[in-house]
C-alpha positions in Angstrom: 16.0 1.4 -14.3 12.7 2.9 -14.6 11.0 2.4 -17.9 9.6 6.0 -19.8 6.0 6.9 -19.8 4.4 8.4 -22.5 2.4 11.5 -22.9 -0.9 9.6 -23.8 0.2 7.2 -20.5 -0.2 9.8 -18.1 -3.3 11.3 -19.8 -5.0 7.8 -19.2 -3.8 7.4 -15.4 -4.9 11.2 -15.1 -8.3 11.0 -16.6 -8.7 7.8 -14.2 -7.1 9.6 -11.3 -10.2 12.6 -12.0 -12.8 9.4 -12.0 -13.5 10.1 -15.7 -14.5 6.8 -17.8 -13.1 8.7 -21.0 -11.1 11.0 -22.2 -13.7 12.8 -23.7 -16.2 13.1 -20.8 -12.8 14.9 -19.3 -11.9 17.1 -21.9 -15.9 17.9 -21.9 -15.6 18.5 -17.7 -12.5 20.8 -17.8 -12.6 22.2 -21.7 -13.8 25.0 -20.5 -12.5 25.9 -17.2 -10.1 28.2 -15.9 -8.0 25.3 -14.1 -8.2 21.7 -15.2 -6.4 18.9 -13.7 -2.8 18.5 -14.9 -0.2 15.4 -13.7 3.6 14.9 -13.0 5.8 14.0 -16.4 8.9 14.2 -14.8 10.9 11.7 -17.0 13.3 10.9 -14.2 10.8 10.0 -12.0 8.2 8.7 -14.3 6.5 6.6 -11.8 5.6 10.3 -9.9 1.6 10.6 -10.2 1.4 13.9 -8.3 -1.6 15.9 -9.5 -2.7 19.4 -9.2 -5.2 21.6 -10.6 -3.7 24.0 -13.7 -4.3 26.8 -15.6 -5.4 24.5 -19.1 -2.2 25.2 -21.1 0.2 24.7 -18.4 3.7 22.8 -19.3 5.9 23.5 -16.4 3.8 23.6 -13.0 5.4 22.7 -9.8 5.2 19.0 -8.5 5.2 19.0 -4.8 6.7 15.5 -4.7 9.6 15.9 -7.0 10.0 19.3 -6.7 10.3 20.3 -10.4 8.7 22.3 -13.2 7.2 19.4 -14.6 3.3 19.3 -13.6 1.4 19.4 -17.4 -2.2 20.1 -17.7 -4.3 17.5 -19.0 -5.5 19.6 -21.9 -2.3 20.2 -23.0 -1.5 16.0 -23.1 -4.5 15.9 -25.1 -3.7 18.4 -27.5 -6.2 20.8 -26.9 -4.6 23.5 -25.8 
C-alpha cells in the first residue's frame, strides 16, 4: 500500500524539482507569472511526480503519466492563489 502525501510534501519535492532552495525564492520566481510550475497529487498514485507548467490557480490539470485531472499549481499548494 502506498502511503498518502501531503499537500506541503509535494510543494517541497516541486520547489526542489524547479531547482529552487526555498519556497519563497519560488513563490518570488513564479508569483507573478502567467504559468508557474504545478505537480501530480493524484492520491492513488501519490508516488506520480509528473510536472507541468500551469496557469497559477490551477486544481485539476492533466497529468500525462496518470492520465487524470490532478496536476495542481504550485501557487495554489502554497496558498497563494
Amino acid at each position: 500500500m502506498e502511503k498518502s502525501v501531503t499537500d506541503a510534501e509535494k510543494l517541497v519535492e516541486l520547489v526542489a524539482a524547479t531547482g529552487h532552495h526555498s519556497l519563497s525564492d519560488f513563490i518570488s520566481d513564479y508569483i507573478n507569472e502567467p504559468t508557474v510550475p504545478g505537480v501530480c497529487c493524484n492520491p492513488a498514485r501519490p508516488n506520480c511526480n509528473y510536472t507541468a507548467m500551469v496557469a497559477p490557480d490551477m486544481d485539476a490539470g492533466f497529468c500525462q503519466k496518470c492520465r487524470s485531472a490532478t496536476v495542481r499549481s504550485g501557487l495554489r499548494l502554497a496558498h497563494i492563489t
